[in-house]
mmJSON file of the N, C-alpha and C atoms, coordinates in Angstrom:
{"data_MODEL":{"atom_site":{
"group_PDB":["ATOM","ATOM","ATOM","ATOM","ATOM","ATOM","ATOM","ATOM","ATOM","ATOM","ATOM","ATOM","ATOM","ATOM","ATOM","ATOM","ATOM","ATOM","ATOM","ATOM","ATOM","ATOM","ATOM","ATOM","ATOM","ATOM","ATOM","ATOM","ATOM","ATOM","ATOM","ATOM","ATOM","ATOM","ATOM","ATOM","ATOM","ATOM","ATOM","ATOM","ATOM","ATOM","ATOM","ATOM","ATOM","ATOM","ATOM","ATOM","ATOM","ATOM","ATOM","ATOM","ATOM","ATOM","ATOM","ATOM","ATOM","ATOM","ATOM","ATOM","ATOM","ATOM","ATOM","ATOM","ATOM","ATOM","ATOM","ATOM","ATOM","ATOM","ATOM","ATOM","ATOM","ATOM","ATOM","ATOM","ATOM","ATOM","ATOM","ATOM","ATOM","ATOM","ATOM","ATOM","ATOM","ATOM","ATOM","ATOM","ATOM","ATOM","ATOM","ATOM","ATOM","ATOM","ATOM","ATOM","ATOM","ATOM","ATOM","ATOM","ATOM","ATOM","ATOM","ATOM","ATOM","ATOM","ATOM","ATOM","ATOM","ATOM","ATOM","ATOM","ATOM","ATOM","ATOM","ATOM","ATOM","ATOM","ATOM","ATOM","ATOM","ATOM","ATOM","ATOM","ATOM","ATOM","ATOM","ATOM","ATOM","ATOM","ATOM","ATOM","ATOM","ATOM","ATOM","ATOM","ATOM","ATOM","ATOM","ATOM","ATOM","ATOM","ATOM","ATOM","ATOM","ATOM","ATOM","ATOM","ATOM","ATOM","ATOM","ATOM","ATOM","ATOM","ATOM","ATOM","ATOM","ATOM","ATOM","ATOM","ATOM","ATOM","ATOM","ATOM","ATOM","ATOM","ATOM","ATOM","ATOM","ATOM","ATOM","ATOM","ATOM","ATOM","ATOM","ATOM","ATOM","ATOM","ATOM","ATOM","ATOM","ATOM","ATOM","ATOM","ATOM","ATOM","ATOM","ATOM","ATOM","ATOM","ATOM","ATOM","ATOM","ATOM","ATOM","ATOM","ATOM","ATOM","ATOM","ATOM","ATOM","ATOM","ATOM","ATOM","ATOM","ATOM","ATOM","ATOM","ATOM","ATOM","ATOM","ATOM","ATOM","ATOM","ATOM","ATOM","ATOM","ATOM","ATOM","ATOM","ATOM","ATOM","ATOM","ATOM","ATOM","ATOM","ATOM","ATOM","ATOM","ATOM","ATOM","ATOM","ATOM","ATOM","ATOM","ATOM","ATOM"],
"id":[1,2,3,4,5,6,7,8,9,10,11,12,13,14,15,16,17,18,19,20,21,22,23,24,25,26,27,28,29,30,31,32,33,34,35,36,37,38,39,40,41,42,43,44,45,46,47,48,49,50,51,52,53,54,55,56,57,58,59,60,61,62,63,64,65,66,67,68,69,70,71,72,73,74,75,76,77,78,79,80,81,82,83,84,85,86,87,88,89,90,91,92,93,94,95,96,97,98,99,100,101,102,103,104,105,106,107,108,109,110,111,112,113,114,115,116,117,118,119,120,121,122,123,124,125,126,127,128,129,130,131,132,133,134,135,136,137,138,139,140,141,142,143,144,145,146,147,148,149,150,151,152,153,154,155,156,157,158,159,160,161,162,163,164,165,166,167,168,169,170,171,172,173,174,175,176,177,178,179,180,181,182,183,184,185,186,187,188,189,190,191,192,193,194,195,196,197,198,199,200,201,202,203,204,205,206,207,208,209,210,211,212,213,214,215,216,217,218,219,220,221,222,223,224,225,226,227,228,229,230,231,232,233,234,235,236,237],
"type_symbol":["N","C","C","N","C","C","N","C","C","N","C","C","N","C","C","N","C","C","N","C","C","N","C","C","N","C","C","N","C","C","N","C","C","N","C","C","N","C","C","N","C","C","N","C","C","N","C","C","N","C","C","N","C","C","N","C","C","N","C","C","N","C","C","N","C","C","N","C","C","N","C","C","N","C","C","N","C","C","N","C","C","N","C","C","N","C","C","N","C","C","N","C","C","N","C","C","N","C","C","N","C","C","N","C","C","N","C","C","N","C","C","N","C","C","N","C","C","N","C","C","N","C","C","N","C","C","N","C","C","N","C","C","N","C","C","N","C","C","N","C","C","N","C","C","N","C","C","N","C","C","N","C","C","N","C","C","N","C","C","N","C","C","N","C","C","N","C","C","N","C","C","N","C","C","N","C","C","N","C","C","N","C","C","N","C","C","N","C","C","N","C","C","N","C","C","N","C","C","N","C","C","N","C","C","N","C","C","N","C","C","N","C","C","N","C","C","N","C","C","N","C","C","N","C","C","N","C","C","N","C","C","N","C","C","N","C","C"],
"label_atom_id":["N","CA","C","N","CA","C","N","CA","C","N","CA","C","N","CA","C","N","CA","C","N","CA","C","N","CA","C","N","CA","C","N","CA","C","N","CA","C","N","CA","C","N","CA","C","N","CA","C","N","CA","C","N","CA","C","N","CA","C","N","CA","C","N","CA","C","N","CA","C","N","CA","C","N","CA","C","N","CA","C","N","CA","C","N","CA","C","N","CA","C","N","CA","C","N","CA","C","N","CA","C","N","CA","C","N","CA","C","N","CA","C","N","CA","C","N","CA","C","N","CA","C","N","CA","C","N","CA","C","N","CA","C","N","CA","C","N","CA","C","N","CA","C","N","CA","C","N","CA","C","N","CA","C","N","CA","C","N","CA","C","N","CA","C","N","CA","C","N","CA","C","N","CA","C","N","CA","C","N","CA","C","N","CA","C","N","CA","C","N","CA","C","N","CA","C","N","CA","C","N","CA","C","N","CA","C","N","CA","C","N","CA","C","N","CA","C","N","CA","C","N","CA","C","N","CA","C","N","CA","C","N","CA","C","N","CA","C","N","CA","C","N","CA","C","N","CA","C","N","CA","C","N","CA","C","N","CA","C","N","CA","C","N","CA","C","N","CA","C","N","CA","C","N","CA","C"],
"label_alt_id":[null,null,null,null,null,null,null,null,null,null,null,null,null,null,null,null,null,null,null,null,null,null,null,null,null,null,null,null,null,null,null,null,null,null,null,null,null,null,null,null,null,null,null,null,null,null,null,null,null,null,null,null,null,null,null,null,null,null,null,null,null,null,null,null,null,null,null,null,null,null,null,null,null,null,null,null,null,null,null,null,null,null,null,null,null,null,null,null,null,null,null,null,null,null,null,null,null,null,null,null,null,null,null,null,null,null,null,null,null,null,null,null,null,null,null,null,null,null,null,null,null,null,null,null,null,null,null,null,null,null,null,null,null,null,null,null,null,null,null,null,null,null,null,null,null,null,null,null,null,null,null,null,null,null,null,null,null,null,null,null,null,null,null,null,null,null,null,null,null,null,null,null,null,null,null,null,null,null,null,null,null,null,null,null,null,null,null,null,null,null,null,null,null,null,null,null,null,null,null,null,null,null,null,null,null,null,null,null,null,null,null,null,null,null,null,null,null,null,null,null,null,null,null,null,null,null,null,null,null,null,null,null,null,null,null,null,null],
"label_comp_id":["UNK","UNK","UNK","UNK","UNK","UNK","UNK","UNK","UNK","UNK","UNK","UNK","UNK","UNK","UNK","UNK","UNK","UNK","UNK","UNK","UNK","UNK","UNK","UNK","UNK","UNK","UNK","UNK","UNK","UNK","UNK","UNK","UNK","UNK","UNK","UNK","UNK","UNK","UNK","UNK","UNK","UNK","UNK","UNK","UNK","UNK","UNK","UNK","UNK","UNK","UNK","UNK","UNK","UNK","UNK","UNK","UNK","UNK","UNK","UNK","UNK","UNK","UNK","UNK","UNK","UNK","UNK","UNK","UNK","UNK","UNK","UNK","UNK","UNK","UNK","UNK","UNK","UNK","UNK","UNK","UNK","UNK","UNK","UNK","UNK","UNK","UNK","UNK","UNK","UNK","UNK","UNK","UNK","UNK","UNK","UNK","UNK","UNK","UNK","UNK","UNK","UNK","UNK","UNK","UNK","UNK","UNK","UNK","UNK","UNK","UNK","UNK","UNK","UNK","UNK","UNK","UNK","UNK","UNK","UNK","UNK","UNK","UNK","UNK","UNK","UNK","UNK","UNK","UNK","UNK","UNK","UNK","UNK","UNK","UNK","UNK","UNK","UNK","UNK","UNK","UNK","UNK","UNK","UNK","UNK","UNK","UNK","UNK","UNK","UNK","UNK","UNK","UNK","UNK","UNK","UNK","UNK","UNK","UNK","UNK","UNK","UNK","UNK","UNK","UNK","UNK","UNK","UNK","UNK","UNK","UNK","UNK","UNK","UNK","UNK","UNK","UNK","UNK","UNK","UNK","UNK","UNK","UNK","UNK","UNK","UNK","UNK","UNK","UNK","UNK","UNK","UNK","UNK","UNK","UNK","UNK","UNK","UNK","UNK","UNK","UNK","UNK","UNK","UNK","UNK","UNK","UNK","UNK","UNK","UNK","UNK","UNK","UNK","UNK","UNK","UNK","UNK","UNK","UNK","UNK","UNK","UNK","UNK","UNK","UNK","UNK","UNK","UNK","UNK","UNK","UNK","UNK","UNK","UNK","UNK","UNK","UNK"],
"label_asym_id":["A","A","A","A","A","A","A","A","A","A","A","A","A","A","A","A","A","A","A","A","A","A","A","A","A","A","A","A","A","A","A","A","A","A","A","A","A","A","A","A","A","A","A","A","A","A","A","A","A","A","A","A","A","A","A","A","A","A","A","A","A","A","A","A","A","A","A","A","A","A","A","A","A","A","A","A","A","A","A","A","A","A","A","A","A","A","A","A","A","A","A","A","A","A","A","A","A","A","A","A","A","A","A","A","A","A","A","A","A","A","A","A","A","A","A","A","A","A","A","A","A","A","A","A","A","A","A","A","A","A","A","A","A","A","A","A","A","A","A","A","A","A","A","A","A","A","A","A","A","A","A","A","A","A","A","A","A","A","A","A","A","A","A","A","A","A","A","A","A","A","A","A","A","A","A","A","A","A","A","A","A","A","A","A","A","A","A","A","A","A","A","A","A","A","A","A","A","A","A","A","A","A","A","A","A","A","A","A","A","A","A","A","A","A","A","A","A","A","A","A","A","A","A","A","A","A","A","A","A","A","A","A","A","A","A","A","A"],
"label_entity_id":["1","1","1","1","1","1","1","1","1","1","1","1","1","1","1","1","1","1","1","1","1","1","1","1","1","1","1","1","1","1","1","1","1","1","1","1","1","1","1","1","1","1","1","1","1","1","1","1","1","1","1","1","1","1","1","1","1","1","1","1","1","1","1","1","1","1","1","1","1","1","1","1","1","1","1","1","1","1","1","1","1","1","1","1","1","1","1","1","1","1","1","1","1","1","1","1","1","1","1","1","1","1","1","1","1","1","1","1","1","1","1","1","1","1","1","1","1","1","1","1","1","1","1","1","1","1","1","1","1","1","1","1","1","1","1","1","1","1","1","1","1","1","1","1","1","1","1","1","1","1","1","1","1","1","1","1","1","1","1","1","1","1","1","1","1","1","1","1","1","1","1","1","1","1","1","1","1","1","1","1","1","1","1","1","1","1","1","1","1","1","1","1","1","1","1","1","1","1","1","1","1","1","1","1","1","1","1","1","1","1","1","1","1","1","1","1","1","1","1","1","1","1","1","1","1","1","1","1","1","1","1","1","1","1","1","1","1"],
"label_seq_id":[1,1,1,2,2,2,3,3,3,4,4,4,5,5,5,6,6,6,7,7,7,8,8,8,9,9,9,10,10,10,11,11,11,12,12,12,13,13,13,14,14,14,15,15,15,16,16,16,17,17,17,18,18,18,19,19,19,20,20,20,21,21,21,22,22,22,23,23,23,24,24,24,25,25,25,26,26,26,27,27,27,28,28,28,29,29,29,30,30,30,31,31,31,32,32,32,33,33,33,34,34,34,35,35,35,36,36,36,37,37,37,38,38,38,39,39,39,40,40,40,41,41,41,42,42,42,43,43,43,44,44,44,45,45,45,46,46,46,47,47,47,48,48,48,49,49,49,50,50,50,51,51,51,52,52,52,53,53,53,54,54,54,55,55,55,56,56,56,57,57,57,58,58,58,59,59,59,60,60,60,61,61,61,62,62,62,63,63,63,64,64,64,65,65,65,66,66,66,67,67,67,68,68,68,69,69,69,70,70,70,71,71,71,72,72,72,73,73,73,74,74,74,75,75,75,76,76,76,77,77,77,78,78,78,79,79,79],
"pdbx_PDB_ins_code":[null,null,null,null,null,null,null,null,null,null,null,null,null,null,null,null,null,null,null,null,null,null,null,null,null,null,null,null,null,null,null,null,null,null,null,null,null,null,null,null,null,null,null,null,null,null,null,null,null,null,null,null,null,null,null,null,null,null,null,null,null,null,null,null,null,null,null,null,null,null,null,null,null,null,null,null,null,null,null,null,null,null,null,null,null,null,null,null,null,null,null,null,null,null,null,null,null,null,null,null,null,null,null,null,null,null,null,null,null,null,null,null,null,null,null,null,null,null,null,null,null,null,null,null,null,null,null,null,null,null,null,null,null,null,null,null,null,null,null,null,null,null,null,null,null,null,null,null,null,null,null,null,null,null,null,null,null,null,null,null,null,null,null,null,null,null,null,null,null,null,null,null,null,null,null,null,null,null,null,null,null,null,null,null,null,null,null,null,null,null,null,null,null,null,null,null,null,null,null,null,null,null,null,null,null,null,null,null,null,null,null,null,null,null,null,null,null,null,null,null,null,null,null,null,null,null,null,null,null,null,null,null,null,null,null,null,null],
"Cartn_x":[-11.244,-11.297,-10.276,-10.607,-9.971,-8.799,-7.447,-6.302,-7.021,-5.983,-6.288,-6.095,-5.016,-4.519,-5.686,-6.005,-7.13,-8.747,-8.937,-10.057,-9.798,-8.319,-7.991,-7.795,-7.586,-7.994,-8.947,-10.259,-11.12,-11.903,-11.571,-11.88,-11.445,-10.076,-9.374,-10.271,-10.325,-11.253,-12.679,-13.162,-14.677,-14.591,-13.721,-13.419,-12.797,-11.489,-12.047,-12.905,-13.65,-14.525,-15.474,-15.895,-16.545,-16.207,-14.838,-14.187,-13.914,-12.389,-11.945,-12.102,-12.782,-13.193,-11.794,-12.245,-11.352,-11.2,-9.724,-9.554,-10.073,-9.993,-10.849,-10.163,-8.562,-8.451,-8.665,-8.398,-9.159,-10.456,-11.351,-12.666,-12.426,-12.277,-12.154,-11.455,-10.443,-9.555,-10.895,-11.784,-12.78,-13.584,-14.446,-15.07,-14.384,-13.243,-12.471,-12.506,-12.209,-11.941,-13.158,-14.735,-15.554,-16.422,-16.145,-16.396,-15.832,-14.628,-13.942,-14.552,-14.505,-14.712,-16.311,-17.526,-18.95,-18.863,-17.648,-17.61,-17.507,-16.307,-15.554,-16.619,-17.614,-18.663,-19.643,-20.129,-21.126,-20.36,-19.372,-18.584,-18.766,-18.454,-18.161,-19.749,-20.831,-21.991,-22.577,-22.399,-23.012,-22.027,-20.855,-20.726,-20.957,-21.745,-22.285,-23.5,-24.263,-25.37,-25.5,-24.565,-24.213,-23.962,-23.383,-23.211,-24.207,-25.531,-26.791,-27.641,-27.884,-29.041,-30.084,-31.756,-32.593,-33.5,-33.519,-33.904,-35.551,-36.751,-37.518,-37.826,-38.673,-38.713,-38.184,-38.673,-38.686,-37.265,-36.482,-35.185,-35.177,-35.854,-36.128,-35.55,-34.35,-33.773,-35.161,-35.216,-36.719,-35.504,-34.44,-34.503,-34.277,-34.691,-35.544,-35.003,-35.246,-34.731,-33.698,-33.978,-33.366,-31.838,-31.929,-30.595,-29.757,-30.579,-29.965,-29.045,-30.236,-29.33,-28.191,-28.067,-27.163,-25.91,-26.432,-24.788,-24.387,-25.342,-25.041,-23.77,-24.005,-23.467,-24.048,-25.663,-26.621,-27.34,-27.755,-28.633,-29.473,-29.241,-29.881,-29.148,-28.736,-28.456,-27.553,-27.526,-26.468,-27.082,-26.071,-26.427,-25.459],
"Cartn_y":[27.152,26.082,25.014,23.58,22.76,22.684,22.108,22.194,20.838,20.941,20.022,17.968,18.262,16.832,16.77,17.403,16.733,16.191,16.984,16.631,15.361,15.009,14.333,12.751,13.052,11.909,11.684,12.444,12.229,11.217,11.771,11.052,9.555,9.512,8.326,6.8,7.835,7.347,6.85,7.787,7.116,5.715,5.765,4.878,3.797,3.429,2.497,1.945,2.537,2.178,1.568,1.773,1.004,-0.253,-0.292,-1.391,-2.213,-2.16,-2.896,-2.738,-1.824,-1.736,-0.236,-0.409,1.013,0.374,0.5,0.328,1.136,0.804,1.643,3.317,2.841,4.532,5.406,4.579,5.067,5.687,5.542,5.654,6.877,7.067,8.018,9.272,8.815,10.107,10.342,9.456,9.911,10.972,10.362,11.35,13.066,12.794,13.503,14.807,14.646,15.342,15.404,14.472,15.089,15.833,16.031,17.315,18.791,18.248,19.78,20.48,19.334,19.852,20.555,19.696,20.2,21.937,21.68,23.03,24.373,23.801,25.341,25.113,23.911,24.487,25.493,25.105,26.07,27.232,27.822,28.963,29.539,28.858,29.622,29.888,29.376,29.831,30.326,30.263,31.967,33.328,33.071,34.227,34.814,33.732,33.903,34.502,33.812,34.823,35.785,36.293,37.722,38.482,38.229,38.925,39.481,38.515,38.873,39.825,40.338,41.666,40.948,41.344,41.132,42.599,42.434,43.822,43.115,43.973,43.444,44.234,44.191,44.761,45.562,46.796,48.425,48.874,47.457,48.079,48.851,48.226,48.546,47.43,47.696,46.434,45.977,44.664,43.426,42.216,42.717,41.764,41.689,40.054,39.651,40.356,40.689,41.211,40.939,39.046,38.399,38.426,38.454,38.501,39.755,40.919,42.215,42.214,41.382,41.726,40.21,39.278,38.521,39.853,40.433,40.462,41.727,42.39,43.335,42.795,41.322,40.858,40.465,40.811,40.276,39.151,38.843,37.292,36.713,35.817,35.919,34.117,34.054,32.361,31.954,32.031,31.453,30.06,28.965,28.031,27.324],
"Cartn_z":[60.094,59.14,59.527,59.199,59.727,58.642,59.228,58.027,56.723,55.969,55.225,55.524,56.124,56.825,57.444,58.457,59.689,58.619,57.785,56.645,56.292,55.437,54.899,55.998,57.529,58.39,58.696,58.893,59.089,57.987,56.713,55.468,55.404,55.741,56.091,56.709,57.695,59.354,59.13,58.184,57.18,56.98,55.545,54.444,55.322,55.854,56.848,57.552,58.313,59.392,58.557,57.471,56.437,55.668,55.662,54.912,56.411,56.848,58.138,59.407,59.543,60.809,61.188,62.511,63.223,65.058,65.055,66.925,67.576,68.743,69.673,69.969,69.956,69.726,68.386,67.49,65.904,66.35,66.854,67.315,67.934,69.079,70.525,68.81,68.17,67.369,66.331,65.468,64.884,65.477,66.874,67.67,67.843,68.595,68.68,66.936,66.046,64.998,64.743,64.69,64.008,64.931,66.327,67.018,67.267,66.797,66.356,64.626,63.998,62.343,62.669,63.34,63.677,64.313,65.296,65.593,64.707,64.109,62.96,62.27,62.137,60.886,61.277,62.521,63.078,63.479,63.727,64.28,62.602,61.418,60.184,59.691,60.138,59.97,60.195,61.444,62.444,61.732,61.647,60.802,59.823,58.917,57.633,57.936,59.028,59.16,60.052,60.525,60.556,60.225,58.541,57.472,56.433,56.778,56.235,56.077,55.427,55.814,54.583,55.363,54.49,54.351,52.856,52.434,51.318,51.557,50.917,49.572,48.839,47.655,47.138,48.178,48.328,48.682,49.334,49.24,51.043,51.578,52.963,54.24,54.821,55.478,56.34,56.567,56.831,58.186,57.97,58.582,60.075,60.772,61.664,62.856,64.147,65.114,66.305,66.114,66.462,65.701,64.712,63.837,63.731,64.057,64.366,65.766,66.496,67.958,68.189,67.469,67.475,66.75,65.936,65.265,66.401,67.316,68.055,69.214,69.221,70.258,71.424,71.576,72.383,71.646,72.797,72.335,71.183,70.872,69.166,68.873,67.871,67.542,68.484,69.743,70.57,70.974,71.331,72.011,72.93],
"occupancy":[1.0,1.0,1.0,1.0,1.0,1.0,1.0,1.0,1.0,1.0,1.0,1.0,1.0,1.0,1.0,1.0,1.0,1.0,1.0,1.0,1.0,1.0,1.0,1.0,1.0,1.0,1.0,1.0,1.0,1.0,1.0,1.0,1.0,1.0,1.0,1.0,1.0,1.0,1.0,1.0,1.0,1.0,1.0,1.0,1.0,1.0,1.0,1.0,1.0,1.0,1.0,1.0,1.0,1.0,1.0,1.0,1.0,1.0,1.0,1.0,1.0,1.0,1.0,1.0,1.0,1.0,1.0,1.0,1.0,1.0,1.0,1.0,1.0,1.0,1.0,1.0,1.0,1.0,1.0,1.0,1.0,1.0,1.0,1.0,1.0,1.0,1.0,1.0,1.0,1.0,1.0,1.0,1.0,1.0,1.0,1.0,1.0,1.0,1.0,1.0,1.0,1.0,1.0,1.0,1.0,1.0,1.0,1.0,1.0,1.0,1.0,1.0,1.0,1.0,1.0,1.0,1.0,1.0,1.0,1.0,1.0,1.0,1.0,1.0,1.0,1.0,1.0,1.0,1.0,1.0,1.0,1.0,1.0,1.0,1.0,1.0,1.0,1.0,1.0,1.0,1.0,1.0,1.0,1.0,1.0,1.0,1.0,1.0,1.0,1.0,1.0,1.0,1.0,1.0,1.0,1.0,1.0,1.0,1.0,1.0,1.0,1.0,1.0,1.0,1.0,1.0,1.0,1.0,1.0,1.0,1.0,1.0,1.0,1.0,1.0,1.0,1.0,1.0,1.0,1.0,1.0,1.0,1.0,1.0,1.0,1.0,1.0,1.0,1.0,1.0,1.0,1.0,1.0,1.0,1.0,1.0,1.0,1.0,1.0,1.0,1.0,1.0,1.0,1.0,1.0,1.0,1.0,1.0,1.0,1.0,1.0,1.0,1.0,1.0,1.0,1.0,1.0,1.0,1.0,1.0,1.0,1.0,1.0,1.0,1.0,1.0,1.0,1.0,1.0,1.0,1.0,1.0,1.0,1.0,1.0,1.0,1.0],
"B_iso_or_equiv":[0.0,0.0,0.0,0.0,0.0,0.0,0.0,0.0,0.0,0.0,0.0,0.0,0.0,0.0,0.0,0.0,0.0,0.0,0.0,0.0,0.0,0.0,0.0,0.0,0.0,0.0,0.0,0.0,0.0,0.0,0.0,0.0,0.0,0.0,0.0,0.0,0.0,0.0,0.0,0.0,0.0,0.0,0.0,0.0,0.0,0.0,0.0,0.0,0.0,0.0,0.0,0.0,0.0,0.0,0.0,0.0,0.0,0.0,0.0,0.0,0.0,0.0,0.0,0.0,0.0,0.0,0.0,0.0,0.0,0.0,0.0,0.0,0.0,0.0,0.0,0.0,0.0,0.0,0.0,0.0,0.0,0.0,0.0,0.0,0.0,0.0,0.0,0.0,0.0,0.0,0.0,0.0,0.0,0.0,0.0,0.0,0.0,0.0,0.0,0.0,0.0,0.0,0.0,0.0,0.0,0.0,0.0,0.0,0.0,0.0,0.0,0.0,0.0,0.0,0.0,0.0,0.0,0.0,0.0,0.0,0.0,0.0,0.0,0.0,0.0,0.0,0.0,0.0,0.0,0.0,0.0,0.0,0.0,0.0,0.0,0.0,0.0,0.0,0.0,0.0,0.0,0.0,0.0,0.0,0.0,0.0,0.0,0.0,0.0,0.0,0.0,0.0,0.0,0.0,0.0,0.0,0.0,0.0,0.0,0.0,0.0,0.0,0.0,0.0,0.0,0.0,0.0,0.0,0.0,0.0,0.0,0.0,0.0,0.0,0.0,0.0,0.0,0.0,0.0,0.0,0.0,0.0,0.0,0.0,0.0,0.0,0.0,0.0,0.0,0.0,0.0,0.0,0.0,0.0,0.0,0.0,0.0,0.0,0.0,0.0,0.0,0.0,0.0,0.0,0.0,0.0,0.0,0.0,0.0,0.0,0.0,0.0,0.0,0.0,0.0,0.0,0.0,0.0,0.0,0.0,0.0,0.0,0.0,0.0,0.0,0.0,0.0,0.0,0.0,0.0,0.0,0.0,0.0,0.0,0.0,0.0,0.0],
"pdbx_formal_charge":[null,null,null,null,null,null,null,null,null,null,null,null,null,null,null,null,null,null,null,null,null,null,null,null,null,null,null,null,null,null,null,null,null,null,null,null,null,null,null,null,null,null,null,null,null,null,null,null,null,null,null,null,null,null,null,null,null,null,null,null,null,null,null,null,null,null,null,null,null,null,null,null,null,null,null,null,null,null,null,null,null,null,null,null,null,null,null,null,null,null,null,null,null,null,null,null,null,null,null,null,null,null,null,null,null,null,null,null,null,null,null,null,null,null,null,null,null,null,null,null,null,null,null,null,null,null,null,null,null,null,null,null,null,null,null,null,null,null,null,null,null,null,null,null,null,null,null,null,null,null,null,null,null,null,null,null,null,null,null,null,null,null,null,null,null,null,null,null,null,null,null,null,null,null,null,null,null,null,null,null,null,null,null,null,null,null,null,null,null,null,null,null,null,null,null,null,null,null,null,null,null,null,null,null,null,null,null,null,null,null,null,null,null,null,null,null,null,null,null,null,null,null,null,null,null,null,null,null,null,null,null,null,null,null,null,null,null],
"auth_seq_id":[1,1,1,2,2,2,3,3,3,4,4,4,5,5,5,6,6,6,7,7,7,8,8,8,9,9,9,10,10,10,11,11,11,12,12,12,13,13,13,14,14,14,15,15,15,16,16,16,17,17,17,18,18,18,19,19,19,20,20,20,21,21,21,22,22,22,23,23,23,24,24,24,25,25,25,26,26,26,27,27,27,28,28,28,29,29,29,30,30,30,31,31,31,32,32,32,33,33,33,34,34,34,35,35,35,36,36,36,37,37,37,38,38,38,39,39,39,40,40,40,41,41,41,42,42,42,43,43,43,44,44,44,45,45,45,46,46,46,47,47,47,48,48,48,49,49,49,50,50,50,51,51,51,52,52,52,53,53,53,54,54,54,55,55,55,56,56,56,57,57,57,58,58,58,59,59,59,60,60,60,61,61,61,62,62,62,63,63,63,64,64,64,65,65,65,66,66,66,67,67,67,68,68,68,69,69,69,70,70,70,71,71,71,72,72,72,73,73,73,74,74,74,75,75,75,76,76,76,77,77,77,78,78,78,79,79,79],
"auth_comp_id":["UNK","UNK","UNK","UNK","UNK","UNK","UNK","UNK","UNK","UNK","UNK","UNK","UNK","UNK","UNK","UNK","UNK","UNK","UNK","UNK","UNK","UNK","UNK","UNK","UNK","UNK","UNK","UNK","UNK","UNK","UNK","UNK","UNK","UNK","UNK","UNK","UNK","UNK","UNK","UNK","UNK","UNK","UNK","UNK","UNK","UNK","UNK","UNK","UNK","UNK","UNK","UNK","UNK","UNK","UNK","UNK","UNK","UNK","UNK","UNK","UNK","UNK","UNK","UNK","UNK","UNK","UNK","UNK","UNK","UNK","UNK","UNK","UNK","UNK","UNK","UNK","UNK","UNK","UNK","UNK","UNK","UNK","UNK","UNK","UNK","UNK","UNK","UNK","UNK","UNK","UNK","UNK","UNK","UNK","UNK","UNK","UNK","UNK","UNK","UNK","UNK","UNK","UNK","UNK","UNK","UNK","UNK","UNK","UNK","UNK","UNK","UNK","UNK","UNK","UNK","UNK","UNK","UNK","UNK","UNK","UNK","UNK","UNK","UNK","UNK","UNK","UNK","UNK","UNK","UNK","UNK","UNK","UNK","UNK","UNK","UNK","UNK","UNK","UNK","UNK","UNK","UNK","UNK","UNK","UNK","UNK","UNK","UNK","UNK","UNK","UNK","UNK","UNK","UNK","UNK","UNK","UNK","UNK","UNK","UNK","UNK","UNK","UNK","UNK","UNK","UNK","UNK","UNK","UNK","UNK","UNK","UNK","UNK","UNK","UNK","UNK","UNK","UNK","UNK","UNK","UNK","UNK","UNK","UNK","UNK","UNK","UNK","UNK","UNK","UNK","UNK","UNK","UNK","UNK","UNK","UNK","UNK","UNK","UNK","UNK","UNK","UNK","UNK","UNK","UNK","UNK","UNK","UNK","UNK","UNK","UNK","UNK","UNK","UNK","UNK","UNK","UNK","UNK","UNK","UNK","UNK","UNK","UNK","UNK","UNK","UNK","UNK","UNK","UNK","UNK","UNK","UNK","UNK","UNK","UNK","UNK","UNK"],
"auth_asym_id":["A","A","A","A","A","A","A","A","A","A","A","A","A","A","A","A","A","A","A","A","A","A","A","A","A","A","A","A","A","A","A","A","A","A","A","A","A","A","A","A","A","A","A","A","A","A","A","A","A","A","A","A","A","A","A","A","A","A","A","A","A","A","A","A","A","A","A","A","A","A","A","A","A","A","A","A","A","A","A","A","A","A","A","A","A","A","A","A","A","A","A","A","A","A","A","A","A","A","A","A","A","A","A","A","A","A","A","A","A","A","A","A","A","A","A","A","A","A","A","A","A","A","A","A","A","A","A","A","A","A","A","A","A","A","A","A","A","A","A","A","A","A","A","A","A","A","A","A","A","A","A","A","A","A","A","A","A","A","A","A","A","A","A","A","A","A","A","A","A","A","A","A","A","A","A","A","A","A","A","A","A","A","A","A","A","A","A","A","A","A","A","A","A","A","A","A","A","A","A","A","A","A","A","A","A","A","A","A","A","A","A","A","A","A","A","A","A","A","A","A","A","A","A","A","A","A","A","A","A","A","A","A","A","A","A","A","A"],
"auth_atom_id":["N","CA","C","N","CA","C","N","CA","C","N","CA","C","N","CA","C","N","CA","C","N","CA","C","N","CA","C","N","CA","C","N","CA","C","N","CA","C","N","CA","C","N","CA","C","N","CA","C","N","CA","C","N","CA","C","N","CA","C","N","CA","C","N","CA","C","N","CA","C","N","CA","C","N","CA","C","N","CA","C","N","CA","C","N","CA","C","N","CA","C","N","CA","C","N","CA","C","N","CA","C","N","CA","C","N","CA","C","N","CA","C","N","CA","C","N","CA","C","N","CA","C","N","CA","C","N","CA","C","N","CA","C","N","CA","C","N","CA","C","N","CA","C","N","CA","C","N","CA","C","N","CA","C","N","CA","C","N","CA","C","N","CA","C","N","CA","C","N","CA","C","N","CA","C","N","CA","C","N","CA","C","N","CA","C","N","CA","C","N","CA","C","N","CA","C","N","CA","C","N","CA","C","N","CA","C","N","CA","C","N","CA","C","N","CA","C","N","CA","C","N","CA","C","N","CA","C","N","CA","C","N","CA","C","N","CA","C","N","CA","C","N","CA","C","N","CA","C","N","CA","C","N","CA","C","N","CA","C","N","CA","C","N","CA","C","N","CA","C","N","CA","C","N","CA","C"],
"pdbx_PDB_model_num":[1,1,1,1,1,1,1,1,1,1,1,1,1,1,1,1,1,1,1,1,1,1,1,1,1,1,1,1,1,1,1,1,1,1,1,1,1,1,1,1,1,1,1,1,1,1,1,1,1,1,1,1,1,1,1,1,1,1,1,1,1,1,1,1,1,1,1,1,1,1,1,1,1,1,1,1,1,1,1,1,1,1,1,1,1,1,1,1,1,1,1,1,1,1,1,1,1,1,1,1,1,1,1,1,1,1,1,1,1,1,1,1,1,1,1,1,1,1,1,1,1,1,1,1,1,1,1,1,1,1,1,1,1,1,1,1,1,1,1,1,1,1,1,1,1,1,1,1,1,1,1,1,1,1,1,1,1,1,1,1,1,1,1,1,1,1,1,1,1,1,1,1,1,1,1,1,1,1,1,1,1,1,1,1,1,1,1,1,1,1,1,1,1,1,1,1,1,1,1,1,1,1,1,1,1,1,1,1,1,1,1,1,1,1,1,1,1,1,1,1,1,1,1,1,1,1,1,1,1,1,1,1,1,1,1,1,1]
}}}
């Protein structure tokens, strides 16, 4: 998870770039932070769905095979 400051610049970095504009290293530091924040999001989501199990009515685990063998550690939501 990203700290709170780096949220809180990125937010910054918005709300400017909308009002006065942003320098060119303002820019390169936007890029910069909102490819790290894209990251920890997808790193904290794949773990979420690795945490998943799908169970159908009967109470019988259903879920997909692909998602079994991701959380095995073989191939499955990688990219």
């Amino acid at each position: 998870m990203l700290s709170k400051e780096k949220i809180a610049r990125i937010n910054e970095l918005a709300n400017r770039s909308k009002t006065t504009g942003l320098t060119k290293k303002e820019v390169e530091e936007q890029k910069k932070l909102r490819a790290e924040y894209v990251k920890t999001f997808r790193t904290s989501f794949k773990e979420q769905l690795h945490s998943v199990k799908v169970v159908d009515e009967k109470g019988q685990d259903v879920t997909p095979k692909k998602l079994k063998d991701a959380k095995k550690g073989n191939k499955g939501f990688q990219h």
